[in-house]
C-alpha positions as CSV (number, residue, x, y, z in Angstrom):
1,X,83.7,83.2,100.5
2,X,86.5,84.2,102.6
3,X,87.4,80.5,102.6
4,X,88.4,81.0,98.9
5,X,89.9,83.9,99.6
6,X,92.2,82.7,101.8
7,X,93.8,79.5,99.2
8,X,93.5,82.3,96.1
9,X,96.1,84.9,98.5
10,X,97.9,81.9,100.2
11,X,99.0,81.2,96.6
12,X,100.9,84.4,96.1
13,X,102.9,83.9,98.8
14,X,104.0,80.3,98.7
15,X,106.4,77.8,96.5
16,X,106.6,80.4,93.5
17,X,103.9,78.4,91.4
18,X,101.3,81.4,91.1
19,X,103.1,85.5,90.7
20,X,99.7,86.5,89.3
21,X,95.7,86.5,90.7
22,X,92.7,88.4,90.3
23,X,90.3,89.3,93.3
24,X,86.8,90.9,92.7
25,X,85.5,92.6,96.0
26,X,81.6,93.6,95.9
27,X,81.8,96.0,98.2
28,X,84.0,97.7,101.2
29,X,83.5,94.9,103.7
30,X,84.5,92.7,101.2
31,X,87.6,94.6,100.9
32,X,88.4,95.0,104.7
33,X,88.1,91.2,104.9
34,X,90.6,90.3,101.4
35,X,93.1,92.5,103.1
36,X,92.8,91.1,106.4
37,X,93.4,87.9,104.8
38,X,96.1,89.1,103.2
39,X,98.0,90.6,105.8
40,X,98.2,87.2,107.6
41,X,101.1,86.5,105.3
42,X,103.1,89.6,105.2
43,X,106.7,89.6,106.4
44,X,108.7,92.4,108.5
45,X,110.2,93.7,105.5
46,X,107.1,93.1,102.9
47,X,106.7,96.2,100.3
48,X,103.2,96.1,98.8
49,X,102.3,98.9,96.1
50,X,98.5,99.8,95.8
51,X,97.5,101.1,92.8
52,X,94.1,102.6,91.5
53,X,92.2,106.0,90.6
54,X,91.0,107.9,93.3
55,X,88.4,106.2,95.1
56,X,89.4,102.8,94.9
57,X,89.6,101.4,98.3
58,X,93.5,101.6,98.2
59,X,92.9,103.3,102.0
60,X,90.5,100.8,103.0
61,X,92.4,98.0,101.8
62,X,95.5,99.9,104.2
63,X,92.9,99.9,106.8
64,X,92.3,95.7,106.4
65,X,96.3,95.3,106.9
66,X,96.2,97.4,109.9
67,X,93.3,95.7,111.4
68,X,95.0,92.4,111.1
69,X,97.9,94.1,113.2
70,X,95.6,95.5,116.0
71,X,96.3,99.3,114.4
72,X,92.9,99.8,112.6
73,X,92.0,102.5,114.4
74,X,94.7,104.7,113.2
75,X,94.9,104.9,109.6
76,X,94.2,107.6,107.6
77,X,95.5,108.5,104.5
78,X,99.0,110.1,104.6
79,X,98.0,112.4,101.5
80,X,99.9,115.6,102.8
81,X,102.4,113.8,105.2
82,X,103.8,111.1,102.8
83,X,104.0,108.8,105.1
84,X,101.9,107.7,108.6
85,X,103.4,105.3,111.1
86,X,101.1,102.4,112.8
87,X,103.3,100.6,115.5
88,X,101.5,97.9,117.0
89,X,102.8,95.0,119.3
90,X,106.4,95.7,117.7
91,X,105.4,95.3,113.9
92,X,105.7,98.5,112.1
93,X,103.4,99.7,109.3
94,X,104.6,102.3,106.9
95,X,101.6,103.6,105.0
96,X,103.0,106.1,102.3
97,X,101.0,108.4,99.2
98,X,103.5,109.3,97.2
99,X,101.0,110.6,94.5
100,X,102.7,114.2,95.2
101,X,105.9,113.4,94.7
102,X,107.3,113.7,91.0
103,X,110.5,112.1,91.0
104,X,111.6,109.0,92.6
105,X,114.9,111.2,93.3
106,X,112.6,113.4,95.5
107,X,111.1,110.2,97.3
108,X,114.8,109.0,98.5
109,X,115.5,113.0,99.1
110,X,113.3,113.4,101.3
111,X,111.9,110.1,102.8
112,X,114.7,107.6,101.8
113,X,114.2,103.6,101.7
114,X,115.3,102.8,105.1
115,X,112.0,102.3,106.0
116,X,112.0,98.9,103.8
117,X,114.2,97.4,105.9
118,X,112.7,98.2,109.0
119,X,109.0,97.4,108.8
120,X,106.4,96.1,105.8
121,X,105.8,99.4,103.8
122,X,102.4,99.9,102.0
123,X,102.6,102.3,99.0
124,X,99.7,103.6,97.5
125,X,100.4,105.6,94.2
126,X,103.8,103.2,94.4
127,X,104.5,103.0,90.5
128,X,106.0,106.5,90.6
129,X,108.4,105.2,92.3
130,X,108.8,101.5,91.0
131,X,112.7,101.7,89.8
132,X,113.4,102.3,93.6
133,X,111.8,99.7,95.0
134,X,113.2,95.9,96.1
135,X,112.2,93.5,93.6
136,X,110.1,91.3,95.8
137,X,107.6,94.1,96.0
138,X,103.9,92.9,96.3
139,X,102.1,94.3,93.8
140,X,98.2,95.3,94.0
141,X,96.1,97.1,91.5
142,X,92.3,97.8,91.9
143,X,89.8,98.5,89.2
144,X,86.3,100.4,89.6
145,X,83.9,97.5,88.3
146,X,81.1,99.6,89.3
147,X,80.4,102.1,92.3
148,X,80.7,99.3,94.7
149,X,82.5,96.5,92.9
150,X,86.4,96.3,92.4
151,X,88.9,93.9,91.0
152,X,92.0,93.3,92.9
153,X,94.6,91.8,90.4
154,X,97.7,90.9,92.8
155,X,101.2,90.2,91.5
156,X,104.3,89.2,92.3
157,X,108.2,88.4,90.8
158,X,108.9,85.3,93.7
159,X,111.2,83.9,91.1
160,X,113.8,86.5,92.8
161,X,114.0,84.6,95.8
């Protein structure tokens, strides 16, 4: 399965053919691995917007990412902080929530987009602040199928390159 996986997410990231696919993960593990997978193509100054209710698996699908960098064992969600920094073998991850924010004013305010530049920026909760964001951003949204089930539909606007 991961085999598949692995073509299906290549194809978001090269030659500008696919901007849209559609992922269903049966349970966490699944998840952890999609992500993993993922992450193998992300660039120093990738922005990737995870959307989906509470419970999702936006965290776990952070905690994939982070795996792939050697930083698993560090994330947690950065509900109250914002924003948590994993820094492993000079990559930098910028996992933000911005689900308590209200304006994308208060986002640049307070955090500012610096961090864009500087490092590939998860952001779950991200479409609150979508006008603010480079249009390259990596966007993933994850539907409850079920209690263990989720669709991962991942999209992307490469014809900005």
């Amino acid at each position: 399965m991961e085999k598949i996986w692995k073509n299906i997410i290549l194809n978001i990231f090269l030659n500008g053919k696919v901007n849209q696919i559609d992922i269903i993960s049966n349970n966490i593990n699944d998840t952890l691995d999609i992500s993993y997978e993922f992450a193998k193509y992300l660039k120093k100054t990738d922005v990737v917007v995870l959307n989906g209710e509470l419970g999702s698996g936006k965290t776990v699908f952070v905690q994939g990412i982070a795996k792939y960098f050697g930083a698993e064992n560090e994330v947690s969600s950065p509900t109250f902080t914002i924003v948590n920094e994993y820094i492993k073998d000079n990559v930098n991850i910028y996992h933000f929530d911005v689900y308590r924010l209200e304006t994308e004013k208060q986002f640049i305010d307070t955090i500012g987009t610096e961090y864009f530049e500087n490092g590939i920026s998860i952001i779950e909760w991200g479409n609150i602040i979508k006008n603010i964001l480079p249009k390259n951003t990596i966007y993933i949204d994850i539907s409850k199928i079920d209690d263990d089930t989720r669709n991962m539909m991942i999209r992307r606007n490469l014809w900005i390159f």
